[in-house]
C-alpha positions in Angstrom: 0.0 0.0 0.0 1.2 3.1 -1.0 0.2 4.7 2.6 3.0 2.3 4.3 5.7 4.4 2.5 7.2 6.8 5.0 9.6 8.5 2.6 7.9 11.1 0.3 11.0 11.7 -2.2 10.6 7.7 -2.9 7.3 8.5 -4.5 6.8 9.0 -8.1 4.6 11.8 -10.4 3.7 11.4 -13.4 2.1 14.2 -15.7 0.4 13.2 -18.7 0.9 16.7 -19.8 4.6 16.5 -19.9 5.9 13.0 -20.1 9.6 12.1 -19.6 11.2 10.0 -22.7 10.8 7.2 -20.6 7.3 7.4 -19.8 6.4 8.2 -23.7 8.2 5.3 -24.6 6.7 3.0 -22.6 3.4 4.8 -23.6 4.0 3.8 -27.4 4.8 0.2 -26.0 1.5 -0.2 -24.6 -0.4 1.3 -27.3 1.3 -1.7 -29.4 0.4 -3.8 -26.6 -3.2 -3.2 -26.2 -4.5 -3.2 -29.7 -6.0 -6.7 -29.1 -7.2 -6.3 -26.0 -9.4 -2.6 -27.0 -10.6 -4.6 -30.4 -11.5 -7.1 -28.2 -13.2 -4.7 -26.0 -14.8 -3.2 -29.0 -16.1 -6.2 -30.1 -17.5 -7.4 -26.5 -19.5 -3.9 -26.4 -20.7 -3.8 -29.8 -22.5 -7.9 -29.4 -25.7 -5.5 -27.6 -26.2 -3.7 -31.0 -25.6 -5.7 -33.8 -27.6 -3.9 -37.0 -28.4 -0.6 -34.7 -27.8 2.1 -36.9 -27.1 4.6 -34.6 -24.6 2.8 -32.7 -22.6 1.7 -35.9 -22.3 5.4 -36.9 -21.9 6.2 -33.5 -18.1 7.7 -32.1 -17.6 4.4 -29.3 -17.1 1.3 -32.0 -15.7 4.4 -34.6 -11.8 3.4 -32.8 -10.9 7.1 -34.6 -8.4 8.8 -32.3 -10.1 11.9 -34.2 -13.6 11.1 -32.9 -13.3 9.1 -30.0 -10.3 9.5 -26.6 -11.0 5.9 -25.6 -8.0 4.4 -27.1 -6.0 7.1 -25.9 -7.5 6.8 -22.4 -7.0 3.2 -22.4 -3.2 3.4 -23.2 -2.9 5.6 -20.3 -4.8 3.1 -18.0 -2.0 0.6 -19.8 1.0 2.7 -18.7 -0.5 4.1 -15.3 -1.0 0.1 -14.9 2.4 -0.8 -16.0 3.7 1.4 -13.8 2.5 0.5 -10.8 3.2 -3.3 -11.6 7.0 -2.2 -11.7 6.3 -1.1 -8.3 6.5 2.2 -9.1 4.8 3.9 -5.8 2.8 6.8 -7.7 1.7 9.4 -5.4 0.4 11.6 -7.9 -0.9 12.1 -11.3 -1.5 14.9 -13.0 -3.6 15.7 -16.3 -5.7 17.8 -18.1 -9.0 15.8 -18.9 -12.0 16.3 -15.9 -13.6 13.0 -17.4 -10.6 10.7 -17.3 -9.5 12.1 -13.7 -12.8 11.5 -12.0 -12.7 7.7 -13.8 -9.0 7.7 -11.9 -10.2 8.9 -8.7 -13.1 6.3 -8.8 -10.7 3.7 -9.2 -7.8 4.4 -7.1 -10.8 4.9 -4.1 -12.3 1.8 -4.5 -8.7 0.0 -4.6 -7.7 1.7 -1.6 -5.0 3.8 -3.4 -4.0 7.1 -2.1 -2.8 8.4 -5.4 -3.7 12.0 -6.0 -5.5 13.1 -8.8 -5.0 16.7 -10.2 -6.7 18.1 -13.2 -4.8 20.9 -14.7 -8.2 21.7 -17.2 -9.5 25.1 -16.8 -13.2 25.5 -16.0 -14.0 27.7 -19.1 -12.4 24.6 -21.1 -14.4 22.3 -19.2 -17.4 24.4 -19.6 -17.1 24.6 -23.4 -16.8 20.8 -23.2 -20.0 19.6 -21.1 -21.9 22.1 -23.9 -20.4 20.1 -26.1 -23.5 17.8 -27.6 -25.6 21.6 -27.2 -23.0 23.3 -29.7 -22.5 20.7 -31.8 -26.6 19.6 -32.3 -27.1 23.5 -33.1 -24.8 23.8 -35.8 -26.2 20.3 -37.3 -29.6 21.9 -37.3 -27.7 25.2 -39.2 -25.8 22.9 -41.4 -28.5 20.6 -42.6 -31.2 23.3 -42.7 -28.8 25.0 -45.4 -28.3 21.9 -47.3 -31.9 21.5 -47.6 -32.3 25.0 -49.1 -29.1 23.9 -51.5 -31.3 21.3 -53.1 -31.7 21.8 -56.6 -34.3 19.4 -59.1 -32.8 16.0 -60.4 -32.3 15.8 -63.6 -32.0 11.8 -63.8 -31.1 12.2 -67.7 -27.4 12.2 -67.1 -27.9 8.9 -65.8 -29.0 7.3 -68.8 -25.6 5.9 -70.6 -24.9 2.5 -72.0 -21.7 2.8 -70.1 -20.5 1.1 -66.8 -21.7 3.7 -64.2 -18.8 4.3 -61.5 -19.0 6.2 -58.4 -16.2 7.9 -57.3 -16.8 9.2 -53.6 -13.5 12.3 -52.9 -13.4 15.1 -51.0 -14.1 19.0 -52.0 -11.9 21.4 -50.3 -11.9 25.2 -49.9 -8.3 25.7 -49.9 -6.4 27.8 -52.0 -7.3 28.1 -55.3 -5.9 25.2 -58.1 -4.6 23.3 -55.4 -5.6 19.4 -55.1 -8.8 18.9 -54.4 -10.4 22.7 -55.2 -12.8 23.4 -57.9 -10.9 26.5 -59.7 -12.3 27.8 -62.7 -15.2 25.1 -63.1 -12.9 22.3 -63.4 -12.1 20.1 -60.2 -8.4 19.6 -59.7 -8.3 15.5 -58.4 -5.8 15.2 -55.9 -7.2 11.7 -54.5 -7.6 9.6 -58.4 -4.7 12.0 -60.0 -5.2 11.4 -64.0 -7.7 8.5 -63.5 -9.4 10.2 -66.8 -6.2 9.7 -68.4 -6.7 5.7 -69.5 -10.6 6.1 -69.8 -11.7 6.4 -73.6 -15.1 9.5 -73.8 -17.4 6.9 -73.7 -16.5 5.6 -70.6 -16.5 9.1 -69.3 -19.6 9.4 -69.4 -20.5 6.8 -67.0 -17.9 8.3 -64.0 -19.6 10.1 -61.1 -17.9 11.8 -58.5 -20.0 11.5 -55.1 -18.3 14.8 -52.7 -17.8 15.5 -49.0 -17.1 19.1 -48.8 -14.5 20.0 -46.1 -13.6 24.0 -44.9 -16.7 25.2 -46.1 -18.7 27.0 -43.7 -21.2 27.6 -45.8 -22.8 24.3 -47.5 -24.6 26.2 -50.0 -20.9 28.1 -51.7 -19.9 24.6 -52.0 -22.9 23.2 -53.7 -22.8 26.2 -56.4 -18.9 25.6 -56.7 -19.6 21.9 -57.1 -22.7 22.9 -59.6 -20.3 24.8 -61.9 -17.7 22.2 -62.0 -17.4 20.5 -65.2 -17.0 16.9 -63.7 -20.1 15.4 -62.9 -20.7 15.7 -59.3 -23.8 14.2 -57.4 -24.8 16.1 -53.9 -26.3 14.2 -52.1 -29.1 16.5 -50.7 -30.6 16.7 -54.0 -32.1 13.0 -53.6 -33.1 13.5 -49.9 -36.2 13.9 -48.7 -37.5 16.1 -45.9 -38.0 13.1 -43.4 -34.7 12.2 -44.0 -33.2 15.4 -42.8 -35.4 14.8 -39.4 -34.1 10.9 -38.7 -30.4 12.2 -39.1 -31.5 14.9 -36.2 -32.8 12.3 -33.9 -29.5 9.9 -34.2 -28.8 12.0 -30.6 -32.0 10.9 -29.1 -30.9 7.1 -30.2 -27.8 6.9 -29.1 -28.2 9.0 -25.5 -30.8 5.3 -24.6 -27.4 3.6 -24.8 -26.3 2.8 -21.4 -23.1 0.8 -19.8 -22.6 -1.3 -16.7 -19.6 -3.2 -15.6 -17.5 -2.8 -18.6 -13.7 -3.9 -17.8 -10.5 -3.1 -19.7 -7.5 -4.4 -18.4 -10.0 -4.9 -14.9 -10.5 -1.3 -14.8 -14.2 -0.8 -15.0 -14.6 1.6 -17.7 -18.1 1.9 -17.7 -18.6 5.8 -16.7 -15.8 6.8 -19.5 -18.3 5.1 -22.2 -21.0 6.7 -21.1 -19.2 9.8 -20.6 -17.9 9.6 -24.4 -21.8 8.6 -25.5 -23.3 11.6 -24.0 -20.8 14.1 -25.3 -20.3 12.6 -29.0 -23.8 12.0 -29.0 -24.0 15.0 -31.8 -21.1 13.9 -33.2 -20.7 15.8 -37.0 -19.5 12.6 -38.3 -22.0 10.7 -37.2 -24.8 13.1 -39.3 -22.8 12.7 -42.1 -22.6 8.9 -42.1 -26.5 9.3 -41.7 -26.9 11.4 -44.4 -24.5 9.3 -46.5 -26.9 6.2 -45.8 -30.3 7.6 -46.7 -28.5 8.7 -49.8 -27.8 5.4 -51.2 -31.6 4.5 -49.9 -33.2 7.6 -52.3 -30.8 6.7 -54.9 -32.7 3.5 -54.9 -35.8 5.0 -55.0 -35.3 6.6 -58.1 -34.0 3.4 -60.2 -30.4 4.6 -60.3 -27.9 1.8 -60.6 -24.4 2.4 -60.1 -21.8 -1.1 -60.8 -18.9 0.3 -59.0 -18.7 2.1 -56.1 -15.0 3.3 -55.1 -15.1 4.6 -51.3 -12.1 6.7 -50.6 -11.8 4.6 -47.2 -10.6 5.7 -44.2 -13.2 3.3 -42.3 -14.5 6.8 -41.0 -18.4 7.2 -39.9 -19.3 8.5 -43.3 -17.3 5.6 -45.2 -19.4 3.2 -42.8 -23.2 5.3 -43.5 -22.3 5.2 -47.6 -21.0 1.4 -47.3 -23.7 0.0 -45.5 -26.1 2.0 -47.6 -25.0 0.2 -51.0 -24.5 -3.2 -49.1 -28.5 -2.7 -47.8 -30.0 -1.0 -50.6 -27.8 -1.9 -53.9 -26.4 -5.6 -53.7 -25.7 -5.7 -57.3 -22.9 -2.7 -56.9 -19.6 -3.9 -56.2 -17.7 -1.9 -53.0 -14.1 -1.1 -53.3 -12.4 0.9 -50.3 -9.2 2.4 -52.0 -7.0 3.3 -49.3 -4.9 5.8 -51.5 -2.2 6.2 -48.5 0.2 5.3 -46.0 -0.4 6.0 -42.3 0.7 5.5 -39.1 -0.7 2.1 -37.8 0.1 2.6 -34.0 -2.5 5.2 -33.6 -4.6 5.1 -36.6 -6.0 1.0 -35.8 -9.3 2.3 -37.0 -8.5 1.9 -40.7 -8.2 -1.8 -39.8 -11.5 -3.4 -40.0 -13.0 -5.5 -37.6 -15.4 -8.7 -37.0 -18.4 -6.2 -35.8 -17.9 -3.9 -38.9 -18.1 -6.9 -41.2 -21.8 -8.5 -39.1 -22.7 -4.9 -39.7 -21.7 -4.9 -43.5 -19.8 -1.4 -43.2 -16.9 -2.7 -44.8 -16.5 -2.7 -48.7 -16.4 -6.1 -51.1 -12.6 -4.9 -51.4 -9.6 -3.1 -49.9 -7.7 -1.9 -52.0 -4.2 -0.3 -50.9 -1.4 1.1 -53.0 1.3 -1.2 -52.5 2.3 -4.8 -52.2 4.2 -4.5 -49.1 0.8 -3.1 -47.4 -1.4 -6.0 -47.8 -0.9 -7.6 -44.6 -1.1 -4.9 -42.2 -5.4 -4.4 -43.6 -5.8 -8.1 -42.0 -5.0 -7.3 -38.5 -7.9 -7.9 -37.0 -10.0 -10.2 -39.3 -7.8 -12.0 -41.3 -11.1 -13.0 -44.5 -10.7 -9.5 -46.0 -10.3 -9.3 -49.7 -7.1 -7.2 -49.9 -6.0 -6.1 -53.4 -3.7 -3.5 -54.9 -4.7 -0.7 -56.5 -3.0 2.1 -58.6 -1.2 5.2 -56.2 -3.3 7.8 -57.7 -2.1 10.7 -55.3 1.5 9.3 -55.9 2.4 9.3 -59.3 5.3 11.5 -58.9 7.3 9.1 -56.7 8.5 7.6 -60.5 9.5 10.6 -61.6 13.6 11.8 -61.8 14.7 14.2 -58.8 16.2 16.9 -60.3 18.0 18.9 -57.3 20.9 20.6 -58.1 23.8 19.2 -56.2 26.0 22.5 -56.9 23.9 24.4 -54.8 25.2 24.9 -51.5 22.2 25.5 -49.5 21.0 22.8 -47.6 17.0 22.7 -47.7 14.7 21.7 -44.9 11.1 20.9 -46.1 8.4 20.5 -43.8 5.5 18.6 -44.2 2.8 19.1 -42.3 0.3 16.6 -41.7 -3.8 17.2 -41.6 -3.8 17.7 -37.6 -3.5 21.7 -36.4 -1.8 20.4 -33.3 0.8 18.1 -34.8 1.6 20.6 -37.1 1.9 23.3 -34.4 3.9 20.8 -32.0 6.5 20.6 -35.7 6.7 24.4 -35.8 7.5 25.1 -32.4 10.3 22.7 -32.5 12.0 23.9 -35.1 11.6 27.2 -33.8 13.3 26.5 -30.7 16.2 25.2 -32.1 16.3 28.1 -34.9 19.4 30.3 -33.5 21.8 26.7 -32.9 20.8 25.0 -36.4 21.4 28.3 -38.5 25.2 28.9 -36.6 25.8 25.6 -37.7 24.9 25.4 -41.0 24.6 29.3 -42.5 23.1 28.0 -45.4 19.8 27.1 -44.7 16.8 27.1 -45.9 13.8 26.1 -44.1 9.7 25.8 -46.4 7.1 25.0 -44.7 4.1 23.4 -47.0 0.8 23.0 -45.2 -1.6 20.4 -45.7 -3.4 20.9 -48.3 -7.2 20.9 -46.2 -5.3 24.1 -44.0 -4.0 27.4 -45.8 -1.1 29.5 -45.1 -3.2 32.2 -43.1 -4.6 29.2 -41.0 -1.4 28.1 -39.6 0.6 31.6 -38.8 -2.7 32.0 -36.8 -1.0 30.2 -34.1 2.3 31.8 -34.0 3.8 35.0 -33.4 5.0 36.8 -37.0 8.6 37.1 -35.5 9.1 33.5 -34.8 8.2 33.0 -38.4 10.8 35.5 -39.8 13.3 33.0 -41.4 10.7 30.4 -42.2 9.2 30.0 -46.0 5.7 29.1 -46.5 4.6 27.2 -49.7 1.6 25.9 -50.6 1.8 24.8 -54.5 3.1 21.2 -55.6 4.6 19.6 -53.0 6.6 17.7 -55.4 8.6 20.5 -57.0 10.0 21.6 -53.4 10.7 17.6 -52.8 13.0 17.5 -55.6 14.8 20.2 -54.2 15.0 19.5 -50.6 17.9 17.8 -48.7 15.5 16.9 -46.0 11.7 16.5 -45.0 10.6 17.0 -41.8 6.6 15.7 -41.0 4.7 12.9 -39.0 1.6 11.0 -39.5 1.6 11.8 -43.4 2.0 9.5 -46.8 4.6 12.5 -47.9 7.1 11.0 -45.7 7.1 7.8 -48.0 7.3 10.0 -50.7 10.1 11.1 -49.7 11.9 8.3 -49.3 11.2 7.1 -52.4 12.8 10.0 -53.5 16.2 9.5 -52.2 15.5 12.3 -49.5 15.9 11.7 -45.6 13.0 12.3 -43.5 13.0 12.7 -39.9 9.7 11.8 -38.3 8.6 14.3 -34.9 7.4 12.2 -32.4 4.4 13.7 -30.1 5.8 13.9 -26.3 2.9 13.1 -24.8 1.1 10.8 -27.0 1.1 7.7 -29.0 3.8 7.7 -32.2 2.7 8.6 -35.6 4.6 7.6 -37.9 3.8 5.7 -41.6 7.0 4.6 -42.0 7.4 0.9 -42.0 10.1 -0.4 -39.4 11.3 -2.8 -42.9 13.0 0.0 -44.3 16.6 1.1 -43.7 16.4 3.6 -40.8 19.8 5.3 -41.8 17.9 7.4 -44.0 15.0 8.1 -41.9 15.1 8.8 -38.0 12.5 9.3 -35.1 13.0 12.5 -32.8 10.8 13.1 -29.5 13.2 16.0 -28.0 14.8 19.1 -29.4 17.9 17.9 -28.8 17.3 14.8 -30.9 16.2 16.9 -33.7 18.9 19.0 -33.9 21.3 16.3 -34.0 19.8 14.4 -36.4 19.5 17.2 -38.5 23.1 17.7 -38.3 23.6 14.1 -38.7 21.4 14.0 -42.2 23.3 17.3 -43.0 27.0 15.8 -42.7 26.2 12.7 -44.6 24.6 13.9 -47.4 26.8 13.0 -49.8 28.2 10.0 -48.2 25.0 8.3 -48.0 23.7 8.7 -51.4 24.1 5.8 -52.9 22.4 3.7 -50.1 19.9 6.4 -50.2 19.2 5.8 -54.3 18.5 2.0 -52.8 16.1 2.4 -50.3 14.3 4.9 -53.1 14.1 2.2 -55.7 12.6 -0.5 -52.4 10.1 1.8 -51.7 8.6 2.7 -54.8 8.5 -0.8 -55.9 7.0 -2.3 -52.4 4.7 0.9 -51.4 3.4 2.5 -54.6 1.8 0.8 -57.1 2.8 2.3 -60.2 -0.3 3.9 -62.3 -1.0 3.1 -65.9 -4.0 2.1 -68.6 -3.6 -1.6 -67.0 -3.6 -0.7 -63.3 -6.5 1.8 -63.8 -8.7 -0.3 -66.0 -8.1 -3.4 -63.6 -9.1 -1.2 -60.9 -11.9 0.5 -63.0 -13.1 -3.0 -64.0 -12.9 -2.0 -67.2 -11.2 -4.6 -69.0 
């Protein structure tokens, strides 16, 4: 008992705010540890509510990170449990998440524990938080009542071809203009099936849909006329819906809030208040709506005698891939369902793009998987080893096969950074290198340091979160990422396909690890790690900056290597036999 222990300096803190490299590492080893054991938990939760809608498209079985904090929680119950098995006498943990620290304090009380509990979250924060559901059902109401007014009359005559009818489901994004995945100048810039026209003859044109989910947009109704002037054929959604439809996807938080848990043990912690913590506050979760409305889609688009062969789900095993999956599987047998997984991400965090034996009972997961290399097969199988796993052209990565053409000459040595989709990963990036600014430029005078955002954020979007001073000798870019690749020494990023890319260019990439959370990284462990490097600290970062820096030239014949394994094992090259394959076409 931690009460026998006279000597106070012998006790141990721990703040999940501000890890020690010890305690993240052992952090990341749990999180590897405990995937099995939360699937399973998944699995033993979801047996209640086989075929309920609302639960499937519901944030608990989702396993997102982005929706859901119950795999984070449970891989700090894992290393608060580990921990204390190593007889570590914990006196005190601190945190910043009022939920998670009344589950600890729960716990510990009932184990006779006298480990304090200290949450660090502010009350405003907390505040904004419990009004969470409140917010989030009041901006669905905004959002869907504007879609509804953005309905414009079918006009089912572009339906009628003798051609094999596809349906291309992508993403419309306000970002700058001409960039992938924008609709500049009525024509739509495809950054997710890059030159999929390309092998398809005019005929067969004719028959290709693209089905869109608009992100950045605050305003639905700018998006639909964007989308309505585009040249591509583009289907929205809301003009198939009816108005009853719009009224069941508002009562999902009505469904969902009857769910209740008892007794529910991970690791023989009862977790039962945390689910029904999550359940209430996710309960309007925008995700959610849209996997709704992406299911009575493909029931209206029944209605109306529309029949579609191919469906190709841009598949991130999301809510709204599950809603539009489920949909076809329910409502259009005859259509075949391929998930195209068109990149590389990190599997330590992301598990969610792994599907599951509850997601196949519930039929939310496609006919096919299709990923963009050889070498990625396996990892889909995880946790149900029947999946049809095929491979299917790397759309977004075409330019992997192109020649670099960097000009050794020049003396400067370039720094790219990549930032991923996440505002606070990419903030976490920025800092970093802006702490360590002054020592990396008296070592090496000539540098040169671009920053690209993703392309979902713009340029304005991230200085938002710095001071301009900090920013002074920092570049922002935000055209092809490709033509500063070919002329970078060195890329920078975490979480993001680019850092395959990358390698497959012959260019060193150092991934940033988060220091208080579980490791994203896409890069598989297989490949050569002297031309790729994990940093958690500054100090780490700077040295292996200076490491990449000093053997540049040295290394560039190993470097050429590892290029020509990754492009062959992770990128499926694209050509008029890939595509058609994949098109079904042939």
């Amino acid at each position: 008992m931690l009460s026998q222990i006279k000597s106070k300096s012998a006790l141990y803190k721990i703040d999940l705010n501000n890890l020690t490299s010890e305690e993240n590492k052992l952090l990341n080893y749990c999180a590897i540890k405990i995937r099995k054991d939360f699937d399973n938990l998944i699995l033993e939760i979801s047996k209640e509510y086989k075929g309920n809608l609302n639960w499937i498209l519901s944030s608990l079985p989702s396993r997102n990170m982005y929706l859901s904090p119950l795999f984070i929680r449970c891989c700090y119950i894992a290393l608060i449990d580990s921990l204390l098995k190593k007889k570590r006498p914990i006196y005190e943990i601190i945190l910043t998440d009022k939920p998670f620290s009344i589950f600890l304090k729960k716990h510990f009380k009932e184990c006779g524990y006298k480990i304090k509990i200290k949450n660090k979250e502010s009350f405003n924060k907390y505040l904004w938080y419990k009004i969470k559901p409140f917010r989030q059902f009041l901006y669905a109401l905004i959002l869907l009542f504007l879609r509804y007014l953005g309905r414009k009359p079918l006009n089912l005559e572009i339906y009628k071809t003798n051609s094999k009818k596809i349906l291309l489901d992508t993403f419309v994004l306000n970002s700058t203009p001409g960039d992938g995945g924008t609709i500049y100048k009525n024509k739509y810039n495809d950054r997710y099936y890059t030159g999929i026209f390309d092998y398809v003859d005019k005929k067969e044109k004719e028959g290709i849909f693209y089905y869109p989910t608009i992100i950045g947009f605050k305003n639905p109704l700018r998006a639909f006329r964007m989308i309505r002037s585009s040249s591509e054929k583009f289907i929205i959604p809301d003009d198939f819906l009816k108005l009853s439809d719009y009224f069941k996807i508002l009562s999902h938080p009505l469904k969902i809030l009857k769910i209740k848990f008892t007794k529910i043990k991970f690791l023989k912690y009862d977790i039962s208040y945390l689910l029904n913590e999550e359940n209430i506050n996710n309960s309007c979760n925008h995700s959610s709506i849209f996997g709704l409305l992406n299911y009575y889609f493909a029931l209206r688009f029944k209605n109306y005698g529309i029949k579609f062969d191919l469906l190709i789900d841009w598949y991130e095993n999301q809510l709204l891939d599950r809603g539009m999956i489920l949909g076809f599987n329910k409502f259009h047998k005859n259509t075949e369902v391929i998930g195209y997984q068109g990149y590389v991400i990190s599997p330590a965090l992301h598990l969610y793009i792994y599907p599951n034996r509850s997601e196949i009972q519930d039929q939310v997961v496609p006919h096919k998987i299709a990923v963009i290399g050889e070498k990625l097969k396996s990892n889909i199988k995880e946790f149900y080893d029947g999946l049809n796993v095929i491979v299917g052209p790397a759309f977004r990565n075409q330019k992997v096969w192109e020649k670099k053409y960097f000009q050794e000459k020049n003396k400067i040595f370039k720094i790219l950074i990549g930032l991923p989709i996440g505002l606070k990963d990419s903030r976490v990036i920025i800092n970093k290198l802006i702490k360590i600014e002054r020592r990396l430029k008296e070592k090496i005078p000539e540098l040169q340091t671009i920053i690209k955002p993703h392309p979902t954020h713009s340029v304005s979007r991230i200085k938002e979160f710095f001071n301009d001073n900090d920013l002074n000798n920092f570049i922002f870019y935000s055209g092809d990422f490709h033509r500063k690749l070919n002329e970078s020494n060195l890329l920078i990023t975490n979480a993001s396909t680019v850092a395959l890319e990358a390698l497959a260019k012959a260019v060193p990439v150092i991934i940033i690890g988060e220091p208080n959370g579980v490791l994203q990284s896409p890069i598989p462990e297989s490949i050569n790690n002297i031309i790729w490097e994990i940093c958690y600290s500054n100090e780490e970062l700077l040295v292996a900056i200076l490491r990449f820096k000093m053997s540049h030239n040295k290394n560039q014949e190993i470097y050429s290597q590892v290029a020509e394994e990754v492009k062959i094992n992770f990128f499926s090259k694209v050509n008029r036999r890939s595509v058609r394959d994949f098109l079904g076409l042939e």
